[in-house]
C-alpha atoms as a printed R data frame, in Angstrom:
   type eleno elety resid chain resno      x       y       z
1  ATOM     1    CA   UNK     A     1  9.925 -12.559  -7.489
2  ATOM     2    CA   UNK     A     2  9.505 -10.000  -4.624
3  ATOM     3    CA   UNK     A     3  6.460  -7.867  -4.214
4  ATOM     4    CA   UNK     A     4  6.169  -4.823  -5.097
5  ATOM     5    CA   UNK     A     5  4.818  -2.792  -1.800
6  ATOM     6    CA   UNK     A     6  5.050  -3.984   1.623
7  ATOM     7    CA   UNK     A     7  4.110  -3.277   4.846
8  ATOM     8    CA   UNK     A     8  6.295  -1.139   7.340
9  ATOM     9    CA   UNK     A     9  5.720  -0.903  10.872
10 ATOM    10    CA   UNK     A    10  6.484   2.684  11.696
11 ATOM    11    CA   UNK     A    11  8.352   4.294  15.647
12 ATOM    12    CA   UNK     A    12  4.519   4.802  16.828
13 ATOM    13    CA   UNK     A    13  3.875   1.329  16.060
14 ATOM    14    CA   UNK     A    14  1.268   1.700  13.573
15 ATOM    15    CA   UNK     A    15  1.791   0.378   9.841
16 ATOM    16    CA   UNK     A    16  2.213   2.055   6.295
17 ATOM    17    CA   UNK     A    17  2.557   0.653   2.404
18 ATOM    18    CA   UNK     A    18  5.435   1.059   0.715
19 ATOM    19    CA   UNK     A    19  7.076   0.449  -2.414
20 ATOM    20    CA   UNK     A    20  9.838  -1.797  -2.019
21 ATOM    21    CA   UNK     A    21 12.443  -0.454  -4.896
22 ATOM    22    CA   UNK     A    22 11.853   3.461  -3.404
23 ATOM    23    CA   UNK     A    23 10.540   2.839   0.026
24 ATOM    24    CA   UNK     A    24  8.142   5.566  -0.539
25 ATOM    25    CA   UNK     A    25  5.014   5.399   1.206
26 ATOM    26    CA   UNK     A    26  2.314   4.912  -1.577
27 ATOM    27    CA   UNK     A    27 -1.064   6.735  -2.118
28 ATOM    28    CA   UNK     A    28 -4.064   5.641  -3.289
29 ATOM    29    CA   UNK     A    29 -6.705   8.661  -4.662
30 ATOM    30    CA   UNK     A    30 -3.790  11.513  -3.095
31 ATOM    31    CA   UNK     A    31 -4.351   9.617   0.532
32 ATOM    32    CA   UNK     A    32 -0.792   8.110   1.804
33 ATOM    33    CA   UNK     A    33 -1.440   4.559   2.820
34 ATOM    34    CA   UNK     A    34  0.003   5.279   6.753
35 ATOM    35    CA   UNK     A    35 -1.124   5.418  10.046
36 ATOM    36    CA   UNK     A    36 -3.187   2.345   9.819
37 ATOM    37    CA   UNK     A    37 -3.532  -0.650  12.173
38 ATOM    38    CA   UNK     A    38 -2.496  -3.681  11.210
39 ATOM    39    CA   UNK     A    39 -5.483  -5.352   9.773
40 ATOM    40    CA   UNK     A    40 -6.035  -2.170   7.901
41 ATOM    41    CA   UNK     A    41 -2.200  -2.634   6.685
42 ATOM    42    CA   UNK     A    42 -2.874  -5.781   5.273
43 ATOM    43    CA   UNK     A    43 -6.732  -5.067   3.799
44 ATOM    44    CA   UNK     A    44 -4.433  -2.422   1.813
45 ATOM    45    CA   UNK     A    45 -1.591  -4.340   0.669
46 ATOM    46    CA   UNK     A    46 -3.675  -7.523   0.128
47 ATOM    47    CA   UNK     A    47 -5.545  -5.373  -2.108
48 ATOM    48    CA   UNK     A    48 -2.468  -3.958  -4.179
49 ATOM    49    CA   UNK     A    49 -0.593  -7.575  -4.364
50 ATOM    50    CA   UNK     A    50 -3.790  -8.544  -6.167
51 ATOM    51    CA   UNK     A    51 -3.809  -5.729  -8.431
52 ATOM    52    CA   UNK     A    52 -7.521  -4.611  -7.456
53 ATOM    53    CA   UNK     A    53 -6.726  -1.202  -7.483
54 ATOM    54    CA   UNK     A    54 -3.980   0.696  -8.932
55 ATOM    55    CA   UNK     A    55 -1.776   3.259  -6.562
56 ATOM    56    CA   UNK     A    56 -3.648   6.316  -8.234
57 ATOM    57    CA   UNK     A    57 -6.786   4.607  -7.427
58 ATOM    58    CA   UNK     A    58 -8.337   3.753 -10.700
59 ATOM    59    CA   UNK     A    59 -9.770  -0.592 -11.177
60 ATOM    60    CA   UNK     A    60 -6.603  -1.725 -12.940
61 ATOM    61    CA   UNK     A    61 -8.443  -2.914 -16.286
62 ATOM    62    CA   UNK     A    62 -9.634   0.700 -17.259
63 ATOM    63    CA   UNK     A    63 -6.770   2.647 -19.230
């Protein structure tokens, strides 16, 4: 099964999250995930793969 975001390595060489159906750059709390260095890139995604956070920001076991 293939992930849901993934990491993009922008022209300026530094990395965003995006979703990989859309390849929309995702947000967490309003702030696009973008402009980040790589070990910031993968903090982020390793983060979302693991379903610690939602995108909108909120733990992922409230409702």
């Amino acid at each position: 099964m293939a992930d849901k975001y993934q990491m993009r390595q922008s022209d300026d060489g530094l990395w965003e999250i995006i979703e990989a159906a859309t390849g929309e750059i995702v947000k967490l709390a309003n702030v696009p995930l973008s402009g980040l260095d790589q070990e910031a890139a993968t903090g982020a995604l390793d983060v979302l793969l693991n379903a610690i956070l939602a995108p909108n920001g909120k733990p992922t076991d409230e409702d």
